[in-house]
C-alpha positions in Angstrom: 33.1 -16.0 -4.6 30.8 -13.6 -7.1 33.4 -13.8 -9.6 33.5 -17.8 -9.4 30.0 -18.4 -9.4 29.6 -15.1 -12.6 32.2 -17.7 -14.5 30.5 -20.5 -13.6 27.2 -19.3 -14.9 29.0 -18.0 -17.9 30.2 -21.5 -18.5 34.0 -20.0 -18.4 34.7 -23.1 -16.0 37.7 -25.3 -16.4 35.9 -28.5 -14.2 33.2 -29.0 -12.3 34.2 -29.0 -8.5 34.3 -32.3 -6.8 31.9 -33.0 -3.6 34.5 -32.5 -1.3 35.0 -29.5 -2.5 31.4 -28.4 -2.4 31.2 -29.9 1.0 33.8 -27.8 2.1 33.0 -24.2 0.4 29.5 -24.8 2.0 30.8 -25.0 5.0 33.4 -21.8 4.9 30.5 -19.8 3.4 27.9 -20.8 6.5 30.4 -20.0 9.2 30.9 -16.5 7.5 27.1 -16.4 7.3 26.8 -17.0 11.2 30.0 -14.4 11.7 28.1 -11.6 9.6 25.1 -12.2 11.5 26.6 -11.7 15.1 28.7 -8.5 13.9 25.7 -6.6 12.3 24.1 -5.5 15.4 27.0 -4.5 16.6 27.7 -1.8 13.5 24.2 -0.9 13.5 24.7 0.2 17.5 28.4 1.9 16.5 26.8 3.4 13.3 24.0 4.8 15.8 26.3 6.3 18.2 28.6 7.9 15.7 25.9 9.7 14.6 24.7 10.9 18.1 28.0 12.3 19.1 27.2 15.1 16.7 24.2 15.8 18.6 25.7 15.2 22.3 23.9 18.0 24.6 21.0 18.4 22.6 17.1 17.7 23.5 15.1 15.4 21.8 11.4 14.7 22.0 10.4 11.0 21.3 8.7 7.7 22.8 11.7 5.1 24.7 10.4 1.7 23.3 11.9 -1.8 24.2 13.0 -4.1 21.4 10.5 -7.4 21.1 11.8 -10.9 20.0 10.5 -12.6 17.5 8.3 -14.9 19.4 7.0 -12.1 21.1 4.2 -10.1 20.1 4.2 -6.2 20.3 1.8 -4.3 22.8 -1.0 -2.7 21.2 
């Protein structure tokens, strides 16, 4: 998709795309939008825990804290 839109802005473009075809690319690219943002979580938690496995057994000193949505707002 980069290397379309880099042509396109370079004005390297054979034709214009046709609405249909607009209609349609918009569409792929918001569904792999909404599929990126469901799956980053997700690495974030299995990036987290391959890190920890390194440190399995050892102490830590810290504060637990609980997540707040955005609606929320955070406990002074």
């Amino acid at each position: 998709m980069h290397r379309a839109v880099g042509r396109y802005l370079d004005r390297e473009r054979p034709s214009d795309p046709f609405p249909a075809e607009l209609e349609q690319l918009s569409v792929a690219i918001g569904l792999r939008a909404r599929r990126v943002e469901k799956a980053e979580p997700d690495c974030k938690r299995i990036a987290a825990a391959r890190y920890m496995m390194t440190r399995i057994g050892q102490t830590f000193e810290g504060n637990i804290t609980l997540p707040f949505a955005e609606d929320d707002e955070p406990e002074s």
